[in-house]
PATORTI-116661 format. One line per field, with one value per residue (C-alpha): x, y, z; residue number from 1. Coordinates in steps of 0.1 Angstrom, whole numbers. Example, Ala and Ser with C-alpha at 12.3 -4.5 7.8 and 13.67 -1.06 7.14 Angstrom:
<nodes>
X	[123, 137]
Y	[-45, -11]
Z	[78, 71]
nr	[1, 2]
</nodes>
This chain:
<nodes>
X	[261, 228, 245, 234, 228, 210, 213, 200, 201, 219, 240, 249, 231, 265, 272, 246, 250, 255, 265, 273, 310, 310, 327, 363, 375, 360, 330, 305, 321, 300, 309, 294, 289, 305, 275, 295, 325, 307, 295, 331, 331, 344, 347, 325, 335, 306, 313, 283, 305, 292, 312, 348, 346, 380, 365, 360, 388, 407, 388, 393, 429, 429, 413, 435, 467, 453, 445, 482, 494, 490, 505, 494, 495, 471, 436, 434, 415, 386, 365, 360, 324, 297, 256, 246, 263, 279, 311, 318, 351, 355, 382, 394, 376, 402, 390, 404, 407, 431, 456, 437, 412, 435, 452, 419, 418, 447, 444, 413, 434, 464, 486, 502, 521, 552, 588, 590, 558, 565, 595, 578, 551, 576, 597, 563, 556, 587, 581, 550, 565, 591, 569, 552, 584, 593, 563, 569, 537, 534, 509, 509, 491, 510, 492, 472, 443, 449, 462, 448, 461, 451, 433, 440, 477, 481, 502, 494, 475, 474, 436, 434, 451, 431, 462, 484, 499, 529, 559, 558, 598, 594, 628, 622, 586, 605, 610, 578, 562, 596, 584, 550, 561, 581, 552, 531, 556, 557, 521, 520, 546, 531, 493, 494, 471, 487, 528, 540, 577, 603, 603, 630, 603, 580, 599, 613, 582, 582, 610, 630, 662, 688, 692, 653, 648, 680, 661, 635, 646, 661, 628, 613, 636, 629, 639, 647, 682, 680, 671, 651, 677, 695, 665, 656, 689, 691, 656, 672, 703, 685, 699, 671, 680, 658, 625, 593, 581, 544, 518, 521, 494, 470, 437, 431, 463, 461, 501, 501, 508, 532, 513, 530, 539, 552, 525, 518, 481, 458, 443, 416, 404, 420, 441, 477, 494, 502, 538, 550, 579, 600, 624, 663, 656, 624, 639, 674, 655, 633, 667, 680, 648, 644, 685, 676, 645, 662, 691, 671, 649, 677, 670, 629, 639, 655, 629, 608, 625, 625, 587, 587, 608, 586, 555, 570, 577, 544, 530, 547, 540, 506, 511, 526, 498, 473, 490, 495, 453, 450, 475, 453, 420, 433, 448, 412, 394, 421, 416, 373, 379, 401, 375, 346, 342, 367, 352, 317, 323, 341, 319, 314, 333, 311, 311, 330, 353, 362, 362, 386, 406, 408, 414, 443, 459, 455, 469, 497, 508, 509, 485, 458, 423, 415, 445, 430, 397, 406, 424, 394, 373, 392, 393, 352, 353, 376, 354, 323, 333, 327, 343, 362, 347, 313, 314, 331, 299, 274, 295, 293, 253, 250, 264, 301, 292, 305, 291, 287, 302, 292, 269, 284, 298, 315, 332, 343, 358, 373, 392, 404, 420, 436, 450, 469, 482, 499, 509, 526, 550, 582, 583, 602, 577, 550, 565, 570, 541, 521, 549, 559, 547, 542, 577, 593, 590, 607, 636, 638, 640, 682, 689, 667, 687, 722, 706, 707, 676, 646, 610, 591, 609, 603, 566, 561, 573, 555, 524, 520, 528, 503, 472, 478, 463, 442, 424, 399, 425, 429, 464, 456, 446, 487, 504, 481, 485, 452, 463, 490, 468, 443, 455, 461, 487, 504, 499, 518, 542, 551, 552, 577, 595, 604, 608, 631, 648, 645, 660, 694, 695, 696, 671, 652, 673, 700, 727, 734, 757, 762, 803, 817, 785, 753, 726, 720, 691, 678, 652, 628, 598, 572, 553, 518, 523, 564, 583, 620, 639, 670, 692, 709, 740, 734, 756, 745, 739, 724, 694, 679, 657, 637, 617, 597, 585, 560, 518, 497, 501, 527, 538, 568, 582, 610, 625, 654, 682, 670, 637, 601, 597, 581, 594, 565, 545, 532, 530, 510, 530, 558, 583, 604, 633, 643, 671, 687, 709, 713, 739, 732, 713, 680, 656, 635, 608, 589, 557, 527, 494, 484, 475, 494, 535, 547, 580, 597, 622, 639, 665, 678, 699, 721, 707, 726, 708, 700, 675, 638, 623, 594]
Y	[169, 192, 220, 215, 248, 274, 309, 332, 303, 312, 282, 279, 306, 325, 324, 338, 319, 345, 324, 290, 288, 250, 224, 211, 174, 172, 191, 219, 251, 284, 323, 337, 364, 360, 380, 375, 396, 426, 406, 399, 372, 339, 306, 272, 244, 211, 177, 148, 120, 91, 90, 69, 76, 82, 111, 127, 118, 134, 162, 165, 161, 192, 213, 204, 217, 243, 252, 252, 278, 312, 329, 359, 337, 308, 311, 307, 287, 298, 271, 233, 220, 193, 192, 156, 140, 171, 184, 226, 244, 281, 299, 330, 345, 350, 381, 369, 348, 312, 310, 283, 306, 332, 309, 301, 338, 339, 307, 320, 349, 329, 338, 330, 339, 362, 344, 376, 370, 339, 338, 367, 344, 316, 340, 354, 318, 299, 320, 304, 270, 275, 281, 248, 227, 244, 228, 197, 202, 191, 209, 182, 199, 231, 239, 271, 254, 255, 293, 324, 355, 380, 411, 439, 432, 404, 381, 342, 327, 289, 284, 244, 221, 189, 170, 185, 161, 160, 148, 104, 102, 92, 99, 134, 146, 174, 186, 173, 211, 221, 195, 210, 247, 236, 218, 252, 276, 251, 255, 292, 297, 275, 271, 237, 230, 194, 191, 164, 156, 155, 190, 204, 197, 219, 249, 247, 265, 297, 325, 319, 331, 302, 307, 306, 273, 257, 263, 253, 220, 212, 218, 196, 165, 140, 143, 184, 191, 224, 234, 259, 285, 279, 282, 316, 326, 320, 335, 370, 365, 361, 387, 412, 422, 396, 411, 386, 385, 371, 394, 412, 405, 430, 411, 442, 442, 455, 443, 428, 389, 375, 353, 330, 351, 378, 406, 423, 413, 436, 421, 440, 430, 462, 457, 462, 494, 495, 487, 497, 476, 489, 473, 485, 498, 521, 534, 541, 564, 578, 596, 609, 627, 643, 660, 669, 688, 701, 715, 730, 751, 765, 801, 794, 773, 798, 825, 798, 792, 831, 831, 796, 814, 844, 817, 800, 832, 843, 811, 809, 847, 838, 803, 822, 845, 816, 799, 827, 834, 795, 801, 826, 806, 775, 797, 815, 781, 764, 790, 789, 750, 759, 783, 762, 734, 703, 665, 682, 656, 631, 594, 579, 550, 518, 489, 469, 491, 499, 463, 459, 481, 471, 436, 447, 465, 434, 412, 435, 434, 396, 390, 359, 374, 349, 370, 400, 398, 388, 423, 442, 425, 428, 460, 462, 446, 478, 502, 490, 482, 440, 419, 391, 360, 373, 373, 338, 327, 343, 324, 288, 298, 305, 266, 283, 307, 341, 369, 399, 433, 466, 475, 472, 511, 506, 470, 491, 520, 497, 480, 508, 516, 481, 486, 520, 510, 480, 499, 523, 492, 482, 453, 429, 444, 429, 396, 388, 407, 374, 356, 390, 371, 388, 378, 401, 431, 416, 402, 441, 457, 445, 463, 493, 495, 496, 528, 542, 541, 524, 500, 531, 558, 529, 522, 560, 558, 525, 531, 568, 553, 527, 553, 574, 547, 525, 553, 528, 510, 533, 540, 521, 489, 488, 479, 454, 413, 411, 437, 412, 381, 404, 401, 438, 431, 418, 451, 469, 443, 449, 489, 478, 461, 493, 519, 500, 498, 537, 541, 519, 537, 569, 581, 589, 584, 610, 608, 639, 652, 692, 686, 721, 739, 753, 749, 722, 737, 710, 716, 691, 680, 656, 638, 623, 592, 597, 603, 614, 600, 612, 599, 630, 629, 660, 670, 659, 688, 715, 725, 713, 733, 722, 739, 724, 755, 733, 728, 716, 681, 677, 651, 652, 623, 631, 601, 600, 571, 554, 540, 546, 576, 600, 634, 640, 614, 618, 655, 688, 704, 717, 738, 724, 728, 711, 698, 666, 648, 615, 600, 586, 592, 606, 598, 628, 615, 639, 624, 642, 631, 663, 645, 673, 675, 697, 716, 719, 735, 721, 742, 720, 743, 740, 764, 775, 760, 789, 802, 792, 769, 776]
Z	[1104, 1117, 1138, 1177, 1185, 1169, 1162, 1192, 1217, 1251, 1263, 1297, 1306, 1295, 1256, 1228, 1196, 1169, 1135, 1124, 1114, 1101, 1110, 1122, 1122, 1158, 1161, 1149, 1152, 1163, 1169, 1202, 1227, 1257, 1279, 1310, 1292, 1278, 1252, 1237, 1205, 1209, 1195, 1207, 1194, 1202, 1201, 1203, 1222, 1246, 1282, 1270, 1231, 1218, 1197, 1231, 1244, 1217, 1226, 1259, 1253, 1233, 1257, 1281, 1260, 1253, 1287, 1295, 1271, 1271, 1240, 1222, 1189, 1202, 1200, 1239, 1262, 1276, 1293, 1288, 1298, 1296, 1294, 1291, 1259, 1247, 1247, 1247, 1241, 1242, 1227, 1217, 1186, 1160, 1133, 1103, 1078, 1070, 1051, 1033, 1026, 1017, 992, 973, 969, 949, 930, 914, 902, 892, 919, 951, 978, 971, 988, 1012, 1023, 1031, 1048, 1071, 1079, 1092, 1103, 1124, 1134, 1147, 1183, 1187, 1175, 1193, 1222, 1223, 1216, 1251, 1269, 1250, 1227, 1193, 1174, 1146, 1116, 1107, 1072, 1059, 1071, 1111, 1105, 1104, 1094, 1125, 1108, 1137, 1134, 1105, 1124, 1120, 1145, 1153, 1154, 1155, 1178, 1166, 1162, 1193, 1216, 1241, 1233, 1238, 1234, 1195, 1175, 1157, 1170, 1181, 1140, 1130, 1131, 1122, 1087, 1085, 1085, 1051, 1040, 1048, 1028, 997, 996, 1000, 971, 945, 952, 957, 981, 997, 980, 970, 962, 944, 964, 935, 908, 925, 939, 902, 888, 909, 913, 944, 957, 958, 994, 1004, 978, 998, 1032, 1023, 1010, 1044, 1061, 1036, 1045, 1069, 1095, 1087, 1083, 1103, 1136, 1157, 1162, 1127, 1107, 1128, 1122, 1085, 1079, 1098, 1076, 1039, 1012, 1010, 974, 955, 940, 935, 905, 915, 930, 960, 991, 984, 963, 943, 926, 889, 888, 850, 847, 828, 792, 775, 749, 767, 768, 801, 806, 829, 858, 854, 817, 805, 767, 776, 766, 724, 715, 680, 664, 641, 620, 617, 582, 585, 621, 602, 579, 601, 618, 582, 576, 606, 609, 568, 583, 616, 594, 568, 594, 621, 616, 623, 654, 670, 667, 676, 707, 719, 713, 737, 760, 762, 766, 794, 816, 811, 821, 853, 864, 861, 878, 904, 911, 911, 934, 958, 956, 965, 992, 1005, 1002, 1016, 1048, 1051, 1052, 1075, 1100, 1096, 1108, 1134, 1145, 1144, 1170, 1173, 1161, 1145, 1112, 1134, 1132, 1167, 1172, 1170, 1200, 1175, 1167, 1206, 1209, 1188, 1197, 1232, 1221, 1197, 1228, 1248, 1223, 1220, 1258, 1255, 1279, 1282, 1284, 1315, 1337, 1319, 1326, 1360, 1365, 1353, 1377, 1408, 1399, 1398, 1425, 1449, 1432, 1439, 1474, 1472, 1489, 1473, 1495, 1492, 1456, 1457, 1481, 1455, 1427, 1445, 1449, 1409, 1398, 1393, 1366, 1377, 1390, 1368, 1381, 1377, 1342, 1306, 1309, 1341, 1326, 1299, 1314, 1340, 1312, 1296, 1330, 1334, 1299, 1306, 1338, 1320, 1288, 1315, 1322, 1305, 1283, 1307, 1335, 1312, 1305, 1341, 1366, 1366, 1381, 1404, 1437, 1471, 1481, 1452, 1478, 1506, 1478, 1467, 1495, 1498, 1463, 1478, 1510, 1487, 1482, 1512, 1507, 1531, 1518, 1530, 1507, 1478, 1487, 1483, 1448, 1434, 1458, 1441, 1405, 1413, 1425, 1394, 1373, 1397, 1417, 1430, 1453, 1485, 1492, 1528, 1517, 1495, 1525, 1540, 1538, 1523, 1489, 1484, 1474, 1451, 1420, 1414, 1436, 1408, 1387, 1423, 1418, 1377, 1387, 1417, 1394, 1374, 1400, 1411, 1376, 1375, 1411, 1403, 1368, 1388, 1366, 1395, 1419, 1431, 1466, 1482, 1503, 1512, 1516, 1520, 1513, 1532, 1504, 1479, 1448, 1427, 1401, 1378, 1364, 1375, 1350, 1363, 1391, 1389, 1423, 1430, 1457, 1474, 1500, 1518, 1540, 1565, 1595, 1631, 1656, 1631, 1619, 1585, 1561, 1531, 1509, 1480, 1452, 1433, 1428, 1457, 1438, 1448, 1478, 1498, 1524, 1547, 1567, 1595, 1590, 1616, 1637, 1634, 1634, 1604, 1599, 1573, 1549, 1517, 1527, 1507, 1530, 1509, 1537, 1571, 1593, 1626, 1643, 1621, 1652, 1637, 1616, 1584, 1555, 1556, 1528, 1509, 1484, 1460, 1441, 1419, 1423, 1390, 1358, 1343, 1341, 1368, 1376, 1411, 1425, 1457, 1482, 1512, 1536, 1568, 1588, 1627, 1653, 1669, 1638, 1646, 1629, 1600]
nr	[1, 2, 3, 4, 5, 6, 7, 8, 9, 10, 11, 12, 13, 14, 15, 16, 17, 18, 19, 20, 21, 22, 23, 24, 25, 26, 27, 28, 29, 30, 31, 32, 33, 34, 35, 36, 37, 38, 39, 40, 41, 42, 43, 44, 45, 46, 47, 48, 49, 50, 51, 52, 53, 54, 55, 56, 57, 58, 59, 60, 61, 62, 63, 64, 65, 66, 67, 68, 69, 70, 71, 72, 73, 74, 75, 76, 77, 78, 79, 80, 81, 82, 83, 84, 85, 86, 87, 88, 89, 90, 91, 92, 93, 94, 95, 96, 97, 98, 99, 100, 101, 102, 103, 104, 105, 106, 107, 108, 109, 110, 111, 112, 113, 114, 115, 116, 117, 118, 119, 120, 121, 122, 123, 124, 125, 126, 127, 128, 129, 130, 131, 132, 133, 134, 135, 136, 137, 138, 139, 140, 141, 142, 143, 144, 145, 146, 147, 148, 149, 150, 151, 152, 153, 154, 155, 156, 157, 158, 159, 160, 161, 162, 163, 164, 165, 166, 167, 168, 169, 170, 171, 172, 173, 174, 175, 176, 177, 178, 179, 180, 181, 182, 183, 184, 185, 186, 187, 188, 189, 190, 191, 192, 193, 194, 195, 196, 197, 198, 199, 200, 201, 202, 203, 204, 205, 206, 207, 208, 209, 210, 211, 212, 213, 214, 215, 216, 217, 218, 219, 220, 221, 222, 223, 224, 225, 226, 227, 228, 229, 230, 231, 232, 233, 234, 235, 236, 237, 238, 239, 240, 241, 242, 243, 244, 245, 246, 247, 248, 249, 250, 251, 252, 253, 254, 255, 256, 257, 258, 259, 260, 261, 262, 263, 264, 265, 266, 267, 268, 269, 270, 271, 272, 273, 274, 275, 276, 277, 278, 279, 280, 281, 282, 283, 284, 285, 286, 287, 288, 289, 290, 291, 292, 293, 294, 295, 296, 297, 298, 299, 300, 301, 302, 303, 304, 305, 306, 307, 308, 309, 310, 311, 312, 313, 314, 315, 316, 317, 318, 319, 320, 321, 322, 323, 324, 325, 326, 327, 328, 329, 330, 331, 332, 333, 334, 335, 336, 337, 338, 339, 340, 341, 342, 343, 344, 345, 346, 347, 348, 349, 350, 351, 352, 353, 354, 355, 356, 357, 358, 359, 360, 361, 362, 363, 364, 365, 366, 367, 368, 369, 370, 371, 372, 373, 374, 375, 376, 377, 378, 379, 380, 381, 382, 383, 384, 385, 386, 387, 388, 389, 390, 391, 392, 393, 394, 395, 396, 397, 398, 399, 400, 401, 402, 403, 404, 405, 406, 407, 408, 409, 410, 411, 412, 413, 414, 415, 416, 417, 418, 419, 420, 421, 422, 423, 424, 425, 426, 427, 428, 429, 430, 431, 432, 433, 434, 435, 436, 437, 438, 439, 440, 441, 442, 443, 444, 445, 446, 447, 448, 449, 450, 451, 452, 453, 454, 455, 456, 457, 458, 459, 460, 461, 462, 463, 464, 465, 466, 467, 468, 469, 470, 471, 472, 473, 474, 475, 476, 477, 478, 479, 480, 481, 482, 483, 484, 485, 486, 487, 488, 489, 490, 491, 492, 493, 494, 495, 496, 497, 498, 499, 500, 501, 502, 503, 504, 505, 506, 507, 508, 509, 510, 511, 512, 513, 514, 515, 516, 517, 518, 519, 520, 521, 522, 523, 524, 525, 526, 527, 528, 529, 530, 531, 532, 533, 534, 535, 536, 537, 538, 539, 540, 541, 542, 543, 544, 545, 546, 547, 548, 549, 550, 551, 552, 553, 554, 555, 556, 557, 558, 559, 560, 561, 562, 563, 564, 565, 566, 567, 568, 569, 570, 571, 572, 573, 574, 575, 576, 577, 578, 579, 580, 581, 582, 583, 584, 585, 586, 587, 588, 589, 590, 591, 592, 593, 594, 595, 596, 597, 598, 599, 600, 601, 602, 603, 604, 605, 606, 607, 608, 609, 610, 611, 612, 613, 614]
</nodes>
């Protein structure tokens, strides 16, 4: 079939045709900038389908699966569209290369895939399997073919959902990946491009452990005779101590193969290595001669061995000596390129490169690059000061296609800063910000309070966290109705989510109480964005004093137990006393807003009332 779309051409206004990848059983496939992205790759797949066609129905079905997943092991929807009779799908690019692929590799060199490399790869892809069979998806087509093998992190991606369907209530379409995953490893172990049974014939002709070829033979039945947490469990459990004896991964392998007559065989060309055989007889007297000699010449072999012995001190005197001058020479050059200026010879990192690298970090957090690229430009959109419903007005006047924030450098840099504010988070706080909603800080604020602790002292804390990475946001806008529908808001809400974590792990957290004592000294260290809170039990009818020995970064709160009223907010001001005449716990917050680590030194004292005040 002619390809529809050629190389340079712009579609949509949006995506610049770079290559021509070929062709899939639905469409022509193509590799493309993104320009609305910063020019990130992706996949368009093109189908040619009259309105009602089944082959575009198919398609459409497709799309709209793949539109309802988001996992970092999918090759993730994008956008589904239509100009006139033409069909457009954007994906994910995957860098990479199939399985398939992959396996013609190593056919041409007589190998295949090694059995701990394969049960990593199933091992690698019954999440994602697993995954779908929780949505009720089928993917249908498990093979080499519809998987690539990720190059910035070599996990296996599922590429192709041309045969994905939800589940219709047929008997066993719940194991039928489960089926195709056996079907997959068979093919990786032996070459054998489509398997077919008897399944012990075949797994007869390569080196397997009994307990992988047993497995394996139960994800080959039909229906399989294992399950989705069995077979996990039994890939976990396998003996580690059986060695392949085909290649390993790596292509340029010079491991030598095994001829039918025995002889190690370069993979290179090389002759193997010369063997002598001897027979019993000539070896036997071979040993006779040699004690005869040995016997005859005892009085030479020991002077011989005083005049080795004399050799070999000399030799290592001298070794010595040499090495000490290298010592000296390597020590003078280290320090001349500690002297001369850092990153001279360092190569500048390449677009692609950074590219890659920010896509390896997002594929790392989990995250889809539609919630992603959403986060970057919300974030544009603070620091360039536009407001959300104008730019949805200016999108409705551009036919949908969205507006383009900020130049290529500030896109950048603004992702760079979404990615370290969400590599600050905790795993579970990554798993579960998108679904953080606005009602998560009203739900909190009950666990806070067990603290003896109020929302403001805890706002201080995530809202300071929150600042240190995302600058562009002004601390006002945090607690206002309209932050919590931006979806930043669900960045505050991930960061929430952990301080509050840190505050019931008393990792940050600490209740004080002065007892029979006058002064309470406390001491720490601040890293960047991180607060302290305390919640302080102090006598009624004296005077309080507080005194904060730390950098001008750093920002002290001080709250009464009850009401309004503000003894001092987000203070630089690091030194106060007054009267304290309500019961209860007051609340004392200290946060950094330094990019450095910083120490402080905190001395609370009850002080007689008749002392003035600082």
């Amino acid at each position: 079939m002619t390809p529809s779309l050629s190389l340079g051409q712009r579609l949509d206004d949006r995506y610049l045709i770079q290559l021509h990848l070929g062709q899939n059983s639905l469409g022509q496939q193509y590799l493309a900038q993104d320009t609305h992205r910063f020019d990130e790759p992706c996949t368009i797949t093109v189908l040619t389908a009259p309105p009602g066609d089944k082959a575009g129905n198919l398609f459409k079905q497709q799309a709209e699966i793949l539109y309802a997943l988001d996992h970092p092991q999918i090759a993730n929807f994008r956008e589904f569209f239509a100009l006139g009779s033409e069909l457009y799908l954007v994906q994910d690019f995957i860098e990479g290369q199939s399985y398939f692929d992959l396996l013609k590799d190593r056919r041409l060199q007589g190998k295949a895939f090694t059995e701990l490399e394969v049960r990593q790869w199933c091992r690698q892809l019954l999440p994602v399997l697993h995954y779908l069979h929780i949505q009720k998806i089928c993917h249908g087509q498990i093979s080499p073919s519809s998987i690539m093998r990720r190059t910035v992190d070599g996990l296996p991606v599922l590429v192709d959902f041309t045969h994905s369907q939800y589940y219709s209530g047929t008997p066993g379409e719940d194991r039928r990946d489960l089926h195709g995953l056996g079907l997959g490893a068979i093919a990786l172990l032996t070459g054998e491009i489509n398997p077919n049974p008897p399944w012990e014939n075949l797994l007869s002709s390569v080196a397997l452990s009994q307990e992988f070829r047993q497995l394996l033979l139960k994800l080959l039945a039909w229906p399989p005779l294992v399950d989705w947490p069995t077979l996990m469990d039994n890939l976990n459990n396998l003996p580690q101590h059986f060695l392949p004896t085909v290649a390993e991964f790596d292509l340029t392998s010079t491991m030598p193969e095994q001829t039918d007559n025995g002889v190690g065989k370069s993979s290179t060309g090389e002759p193997p290595f010369p063997t002598v055989h001897q027979s019993p007889e000539s070896s036997s007297s071979a040993k006779v001669k040699n004690m005869v000699r040995v016997d005859g010449l005892k009085g030479l072999a020991k002077k011989s061995f005083i005049l080795l012995g004399l050799m070999v001190i000399a030799m290592a005197l001298g070794w010595g000596a040499g090495q000490l001058w290298l010592d000296n020479q390597q020590r003078a050059a280290l320090e001349k390129l500690a002297q001369e200026e850092p990153g001279d010879d360092v190569p500048e990192k390449t677009d692609l490169e950074i590219k890659n690298e920010i896509r390896a970090r997002r594929l790392n957090l989990g995250i889809s690059p539609q919630r992603f690229q959403t986060l970057v430009d919300d974030g544009l959109a603070f620091q360039l000061g536009i407001d959300p419903q104008q730019r949805l007005d200016n999108n409705s006047n551009t036919n949908g296609a969205p507006l383009s924030l900020g130049s290529p450098e500030q896109q950048m840099a603004m992702t760079i800063t979404v990615l370290d504010a969400l590599e600050s988070l905790s795993r579970e706080a990554t798993r579960d910000f998108a679904q953080n909603n606005s009602g998560d800080r009203r739900r909190w604020i009950p666990r806070v309070n067990q603290l003896r602790l109020s929302s403001r002292s805890f706002y201080d804390l995530v809202n300071a966290r929150f600042h240190h990475y995302l600058p562009m946001v002004s601390p006002a806008l945090l607690g206002e109705p309209e932050f919590e529908q931006r979806p930043l808001a669900q960045v505050w809400n991930a960061m929430a989510f952990d301080s509050l974590a840190s505050l019931e792990d008393e990792s940050h957290y600490q209740r004080l109480n002065f007892d029979d004592a006058n002064q309470l000294n406390l001491n720490g260290t601040l890293e960047p964005g991180e607060g302290y809170a305390y919640a302080i039990t102090i006598p009624p009818t004296e005077e309080f004093s507080l005194q904060l020995t730390a950098p001008p970064t750093a920002r002290i709160s001080f709250y009464p137990p009850t009401g309004p009223e503000v003894i001092l907010q987000n203070s630089a001001m690091h030194r106060w006393s007054g009267p304290t005449d309500q019961t209860g716990y007051y609340e004392l917050v200290i946060t950094s807003v330094a990019e450095e680590p910083i120490a402080f030194e905190l001395e609370l004292s009850i002080i007689p009332a008749s002392a003035q005040p600082f």
